[in-house]
C-alpha positions as CSV (number, residue, x, y, z in Angstrom):
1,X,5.4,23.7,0.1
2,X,4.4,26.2,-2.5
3,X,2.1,24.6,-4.4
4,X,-1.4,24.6,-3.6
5,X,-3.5,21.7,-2.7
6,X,-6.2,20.8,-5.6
7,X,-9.6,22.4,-4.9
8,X,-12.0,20.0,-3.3
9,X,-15.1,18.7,-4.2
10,X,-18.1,17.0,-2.8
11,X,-17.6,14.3,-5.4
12,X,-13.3,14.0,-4.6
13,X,-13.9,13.8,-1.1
14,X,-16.3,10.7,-1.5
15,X,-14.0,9.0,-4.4
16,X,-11.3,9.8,-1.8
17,X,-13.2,7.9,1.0
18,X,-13.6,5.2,-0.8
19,X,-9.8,4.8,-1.9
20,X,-9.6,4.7,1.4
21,X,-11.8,2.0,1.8
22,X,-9.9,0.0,-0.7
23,X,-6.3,0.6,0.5
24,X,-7.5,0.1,4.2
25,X,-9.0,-3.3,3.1
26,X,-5.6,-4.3,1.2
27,X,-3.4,-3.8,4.5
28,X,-5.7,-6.0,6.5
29,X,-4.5,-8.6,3.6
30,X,-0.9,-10.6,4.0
31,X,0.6,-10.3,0.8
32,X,-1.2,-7.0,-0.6
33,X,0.0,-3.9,0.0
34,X,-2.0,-0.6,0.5
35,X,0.7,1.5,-1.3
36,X,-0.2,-1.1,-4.3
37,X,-3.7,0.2,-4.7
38,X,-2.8,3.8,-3.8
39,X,-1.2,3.7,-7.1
40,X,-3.8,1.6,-8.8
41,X,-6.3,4.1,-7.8
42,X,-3.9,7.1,-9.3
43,X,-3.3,8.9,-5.7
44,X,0.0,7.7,-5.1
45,X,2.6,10.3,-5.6
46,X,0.2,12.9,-4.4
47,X,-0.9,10.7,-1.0
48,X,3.0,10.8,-1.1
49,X,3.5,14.8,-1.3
50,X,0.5,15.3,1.7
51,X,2.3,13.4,3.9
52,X,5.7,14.9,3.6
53,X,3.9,18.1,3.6
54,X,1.8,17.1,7.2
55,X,5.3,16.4,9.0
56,X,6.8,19.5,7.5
57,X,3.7,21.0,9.3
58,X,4.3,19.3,12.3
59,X,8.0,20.1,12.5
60,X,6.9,24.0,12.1
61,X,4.5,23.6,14.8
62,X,6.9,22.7,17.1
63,X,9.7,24.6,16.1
64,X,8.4,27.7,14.2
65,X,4.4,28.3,16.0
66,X,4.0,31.3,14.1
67,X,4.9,29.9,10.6
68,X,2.0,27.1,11.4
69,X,-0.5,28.3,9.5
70,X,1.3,29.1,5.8
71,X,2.3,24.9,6.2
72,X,-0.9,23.8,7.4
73,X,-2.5,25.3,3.8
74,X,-0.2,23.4,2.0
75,X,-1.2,20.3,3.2
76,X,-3.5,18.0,0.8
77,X,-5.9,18.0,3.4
78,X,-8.9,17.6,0.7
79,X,-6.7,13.8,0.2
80,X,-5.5,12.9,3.6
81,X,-8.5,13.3,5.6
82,X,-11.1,11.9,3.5
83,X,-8.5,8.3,2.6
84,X,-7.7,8.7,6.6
85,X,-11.3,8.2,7.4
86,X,-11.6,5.7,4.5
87,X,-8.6,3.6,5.9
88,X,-10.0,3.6,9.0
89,X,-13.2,2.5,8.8
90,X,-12.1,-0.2,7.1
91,X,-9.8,-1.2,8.9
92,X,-12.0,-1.5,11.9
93,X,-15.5,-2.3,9.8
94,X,-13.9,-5.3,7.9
95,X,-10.9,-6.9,10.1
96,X,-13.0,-9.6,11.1
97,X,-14.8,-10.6,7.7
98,X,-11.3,-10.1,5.8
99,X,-9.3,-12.4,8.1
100,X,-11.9,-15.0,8.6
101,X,-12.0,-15.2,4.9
102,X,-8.5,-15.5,4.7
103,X,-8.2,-17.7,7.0
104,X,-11.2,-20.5,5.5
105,X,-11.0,-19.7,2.0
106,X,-6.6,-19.7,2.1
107,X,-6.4,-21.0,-1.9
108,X,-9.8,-18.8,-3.4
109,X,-8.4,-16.1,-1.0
110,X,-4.8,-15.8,-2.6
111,X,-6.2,-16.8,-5.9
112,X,-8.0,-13.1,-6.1
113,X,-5.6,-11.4,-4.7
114,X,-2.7,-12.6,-6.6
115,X,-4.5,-11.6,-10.0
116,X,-4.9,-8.1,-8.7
117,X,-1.2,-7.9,-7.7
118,X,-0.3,-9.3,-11.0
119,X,-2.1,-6.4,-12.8
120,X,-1.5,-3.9,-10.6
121,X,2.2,-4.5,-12.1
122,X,1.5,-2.2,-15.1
123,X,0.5,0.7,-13.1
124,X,4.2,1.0,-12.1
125,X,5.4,0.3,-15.4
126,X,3.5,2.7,-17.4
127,X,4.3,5.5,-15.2
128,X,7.9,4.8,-16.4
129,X,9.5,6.4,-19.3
130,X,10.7,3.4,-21.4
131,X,11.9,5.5,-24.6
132,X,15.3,5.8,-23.2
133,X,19.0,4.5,-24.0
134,X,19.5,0.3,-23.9
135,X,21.6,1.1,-21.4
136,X,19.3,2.7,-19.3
137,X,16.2,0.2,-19.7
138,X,18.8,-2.5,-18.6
139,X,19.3,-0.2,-15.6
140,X,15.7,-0.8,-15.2
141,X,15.3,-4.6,-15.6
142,X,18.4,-5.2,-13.3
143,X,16.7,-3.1,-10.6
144,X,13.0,-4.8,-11.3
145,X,14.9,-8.3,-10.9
146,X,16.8,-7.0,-7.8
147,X,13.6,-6.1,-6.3
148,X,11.5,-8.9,-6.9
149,X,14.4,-10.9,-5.5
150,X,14.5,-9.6,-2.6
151,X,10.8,-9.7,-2.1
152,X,10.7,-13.7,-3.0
153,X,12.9,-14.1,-0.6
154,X,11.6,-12.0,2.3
155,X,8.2,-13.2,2.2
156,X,9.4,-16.7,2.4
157,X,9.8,-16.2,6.0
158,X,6.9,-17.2,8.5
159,X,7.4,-17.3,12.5
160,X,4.8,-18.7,14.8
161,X,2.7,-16.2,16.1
162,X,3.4,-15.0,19.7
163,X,0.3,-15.7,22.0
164,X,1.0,-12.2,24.4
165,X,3.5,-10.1,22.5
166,X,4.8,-7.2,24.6
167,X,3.9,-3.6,23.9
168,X,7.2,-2.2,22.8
169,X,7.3,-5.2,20.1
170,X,4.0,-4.2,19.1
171,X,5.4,-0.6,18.8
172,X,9.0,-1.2,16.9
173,X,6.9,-3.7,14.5
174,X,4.5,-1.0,13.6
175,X,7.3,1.3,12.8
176,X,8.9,-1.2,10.3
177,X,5.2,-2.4,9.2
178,X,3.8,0.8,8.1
179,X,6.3,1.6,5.5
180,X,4.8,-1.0,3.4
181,X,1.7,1.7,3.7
182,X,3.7,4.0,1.3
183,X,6.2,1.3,-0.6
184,X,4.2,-0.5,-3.3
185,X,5.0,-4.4,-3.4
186,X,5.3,-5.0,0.3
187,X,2.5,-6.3,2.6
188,X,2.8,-4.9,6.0
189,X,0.5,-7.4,7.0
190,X,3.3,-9.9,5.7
191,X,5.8,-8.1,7.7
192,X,3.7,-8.9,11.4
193,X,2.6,-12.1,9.9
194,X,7.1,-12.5,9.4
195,X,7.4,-11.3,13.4
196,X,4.3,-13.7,14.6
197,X,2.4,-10.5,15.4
198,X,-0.4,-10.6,12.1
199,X,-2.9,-12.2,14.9
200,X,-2.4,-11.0,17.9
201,X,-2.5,-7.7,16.1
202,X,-5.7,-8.4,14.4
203,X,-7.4,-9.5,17.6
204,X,-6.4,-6.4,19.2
205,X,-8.1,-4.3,16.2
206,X,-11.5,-6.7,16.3
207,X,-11.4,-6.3,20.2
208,X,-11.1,-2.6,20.5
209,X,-7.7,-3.2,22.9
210,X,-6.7,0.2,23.1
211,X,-2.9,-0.1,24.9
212,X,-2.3,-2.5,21.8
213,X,-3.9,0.3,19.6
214,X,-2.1,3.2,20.7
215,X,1.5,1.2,21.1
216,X,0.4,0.4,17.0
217,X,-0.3,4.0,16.2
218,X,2.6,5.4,17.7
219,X,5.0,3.0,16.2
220,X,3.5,4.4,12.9
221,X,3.6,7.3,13.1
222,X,7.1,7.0,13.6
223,X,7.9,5.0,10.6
224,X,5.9,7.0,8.6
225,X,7.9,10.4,10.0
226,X,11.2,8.5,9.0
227,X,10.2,6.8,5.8
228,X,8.0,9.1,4.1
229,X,10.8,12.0,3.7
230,X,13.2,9.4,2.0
231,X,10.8,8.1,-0.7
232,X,9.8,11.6,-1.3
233,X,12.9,12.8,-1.8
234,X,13.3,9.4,-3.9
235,X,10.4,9.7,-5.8
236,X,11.6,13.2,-6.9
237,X,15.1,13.0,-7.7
238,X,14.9,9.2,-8.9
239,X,11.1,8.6,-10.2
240,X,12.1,6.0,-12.6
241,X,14.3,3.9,-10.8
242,X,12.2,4.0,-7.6
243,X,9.1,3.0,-10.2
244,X,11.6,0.2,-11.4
245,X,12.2,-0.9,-7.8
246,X,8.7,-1.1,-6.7
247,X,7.5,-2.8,-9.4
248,X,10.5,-5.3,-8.8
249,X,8.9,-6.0,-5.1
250,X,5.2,-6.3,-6.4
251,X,6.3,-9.4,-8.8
252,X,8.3,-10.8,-5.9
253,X,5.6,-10.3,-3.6
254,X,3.1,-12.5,-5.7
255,X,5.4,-15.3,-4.2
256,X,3.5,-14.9,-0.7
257,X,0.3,-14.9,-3.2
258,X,0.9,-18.1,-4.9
259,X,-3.1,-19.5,-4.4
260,X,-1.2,-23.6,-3.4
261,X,0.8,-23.9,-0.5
262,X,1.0,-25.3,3.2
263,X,0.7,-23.8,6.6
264,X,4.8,-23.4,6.7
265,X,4.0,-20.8,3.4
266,X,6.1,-23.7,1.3
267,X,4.5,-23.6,-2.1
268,X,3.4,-26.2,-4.0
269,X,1.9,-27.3,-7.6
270,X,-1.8,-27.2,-8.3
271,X,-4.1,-28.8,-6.8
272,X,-7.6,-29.2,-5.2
273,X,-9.3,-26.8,-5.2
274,X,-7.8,-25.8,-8.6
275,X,-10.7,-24.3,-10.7
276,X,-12.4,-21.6,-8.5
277,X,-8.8,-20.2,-7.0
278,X,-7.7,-19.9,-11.3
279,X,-10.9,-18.1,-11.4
280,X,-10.5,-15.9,-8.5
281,X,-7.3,-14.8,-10.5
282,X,-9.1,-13.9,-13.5
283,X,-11.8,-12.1,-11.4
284,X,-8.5,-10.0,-9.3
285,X,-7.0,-8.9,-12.8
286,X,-10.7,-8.2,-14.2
287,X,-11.2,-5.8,-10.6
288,X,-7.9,-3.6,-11.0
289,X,-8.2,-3.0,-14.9
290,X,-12.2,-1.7,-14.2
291,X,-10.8,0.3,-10.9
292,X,-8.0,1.7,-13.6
293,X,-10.4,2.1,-16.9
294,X,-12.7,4.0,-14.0
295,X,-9.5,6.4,-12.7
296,X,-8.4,7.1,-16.7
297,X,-12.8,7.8,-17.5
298,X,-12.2,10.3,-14.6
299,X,-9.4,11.5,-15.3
300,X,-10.5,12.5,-18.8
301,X,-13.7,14.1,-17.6
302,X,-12.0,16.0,-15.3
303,X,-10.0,17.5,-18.1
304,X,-7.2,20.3,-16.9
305,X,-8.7,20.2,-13.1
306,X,-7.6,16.6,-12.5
307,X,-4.2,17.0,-10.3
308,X,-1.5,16.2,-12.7
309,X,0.0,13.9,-9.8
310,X,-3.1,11.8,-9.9
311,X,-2.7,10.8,-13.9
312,X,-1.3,7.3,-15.3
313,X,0.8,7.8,-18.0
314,X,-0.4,6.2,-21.2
C-alpha cells in the first residue's frame, strides 16, 4: 500500500491495547460481536486496511522475497500488534469470568449487552451519508431491513453442544467464526454456540489445550485471508451500502440479546428478574456513548494527527 501507517505513540499503543481488551472481551460474548466495538472504539476501517495490508505482505513474502520489506512498512503495525496483544490477553485472562457470568447471570448478562448493541447502532449510521436522493436512502432502509432479517433469523438457531468435537470441525468452524471478527452485527461466539462448539471451544481456551488451539488458529487465519480482502474491497467501493448492511445485522442480532428467554433461545415476555436486566440495559447504552464521547474528546485533541480512518462522522 502507499500510504503510510500513522506515527506511533506511547499513549496510541496503550489506547490500542486496551481496544483490544474490549473487542477480545466482546468475542468471548454470544451475541456481541468484536467487529461491533472495533467500530465503536473508531478503529474499524483502519483495523480493516492493516489486515488487508499483512496478507498482501504475506503473499509478497512468499511470492516476491525481495519486495518483503517495502509491504512490511505499510502494514499498521503501530494498530495490529498492540489490539493483537489486547485481544489476546483477554481472551485468555477473562474466558472463564465472562462465561461463568453468562452462564449464572443469563437475563442481567444479556440485559447489558443488549443496550450496548442497541447503541452501538449509531456508530454505523453516522458514518453514513444520509443527505442523498429518496431513492437512495430507501436503498439504504431496504438493505438495513434485509440485514437485520437475516440476522433474526440466523441467531434463532441453537444445536446442542458436542461433548468431543473433532479437530477439523474445530478448524472449518473457526474459518466461518472469525469473520464475525471483522463484520459488525454478527457474534462469532453465536456462530460456535449455532454448531454446538461455544463450550467445548471455551474449555479448550480456559484449559490451555493446545491441538484445540492451533486447529482454532489455523481455521482463522484462513477465514480471515478469505474474508478480509472482500470487505475491503467492499468497504471501498461500497462504504455506504456495506455501513447499511451492518447496521442491518447489529439490530437483528439484538434478537439473540433479548435479556427473557429459555434454554432453547425461544424468547419470551418480561419477567423475573425484570428490574436489574432493564437496568443493565440502561447501564450498556450509558458504557458505549462514554467509550464514544471518549473517542470524539480524543479525536479533537489530537487535531490533524488523528488518522482520518479513525474519526466518526458527525
Amino acid at each position: 500500500m502507499s500510504i503510510s501507517p500513522p506515527r506511533v505513540s506511547l499513549l496510541s499503543v496503550v489506547l490500542n491495547v486496551l481496544r483490544g481488551v474490549l473487542i477480545g472481551m466482546a468475542e468471548l460474548v454470544p451475541g456481541i460481536s468484536g467487529g461491533t466495538v472495533a467500530l465503536v472504539v473508531g478503529i474499524y476501517e483502519r483495523a480493516l486496511h492493516a489486515a488487508h495490508a499483512l496478507l498482501h505482505c504475506a503473499k509478497v513474502l512468499l511470492r516476491r522475497p525481495s519486495e518483503f520489506k517495502d509491504a512490511a512498512r505499510a502494514v499498521d503495525w503501530g494498530l495490529l500488534l498492540p489490539v493483537g496483544i489486547g485481544m489476546a490477553g483477554a481472551v485468555f485472562s477473562l474466558s472463564s469470568v465472562l462465561h461463568a457470568f453468562v452462564t449464572h447471570h443469563p437475563e442481567t448478562s444479556r440485559g447489558l449487552f443488549f443496550g450496548m448493541v442497541l447503541m452501538s447502532l449509531a456508530v454505523p449510521l453516522s458514518m453514513m451519508a444520509w443527505r442523498v436522493p429518496r431513492r437512495r436512502q430507501a436503498l439504504y432502509g431496504l438493505i438495513i431491513l434485509v440485514g437485520a432479517a437475516l440476522a433474526f433469523l440466523s441467531t434463532s438457531q441453537v444445536s446442542e453442544p458436542h461433548a468431543h468435537p473433532p479437530l477439523i470441525a474445530i478448524f472449518f468452524a473457526a474459518s466461518v467464526a472469525v469473520c464475525a471478527l471483522v463484520l459488525p452485527g454478527v457474534s462469532g461466539s453465536l456462530v460456535l454456540l449455532a454448531m454446538g462448539l461455544y463450550a467445548p471451544v471455551m474449555a479448550a481456551v480456559s484449559a490451555r489445550h493446545v491441538p484445540t488451539l492451533l486447529a482454532f488458529a489455523a481455521g482463522a487465519l484462513l477465514g480471515l485471508a478469505l474474508f478480509v480482502r472482500v470487505l475491503d474491497y467492499l468497504m471501498t467501493r461500497y462504504r455506504d451500502l456495506t455501513l447499511a448492511a451492518m447496521g442491518g445485522l447489529m439490530l437483528g442480532s439484538l434478537r439473540a440479546l433479548w435479556p427473557w428467554q429459555d434454554e432453547s433461545g425461544a424468547l419470551s415476555g418480561p419477567q423475573d428478574p425484570v428490574a436489574l436486566p432493564v437496568l443493565m440495559v440502561a447501564v450498556g447504552m450509558g458504557v458505549v456513548l462514554l467509550v464514544i464521547a471518549a473517542e470524539k474528546w480524543g479525536l479533537a485533541r489530537a487535531g490533524s494527527t488523528a488518522a482520518p480512518s479513525e474519526k466518526h462522522p458527525s
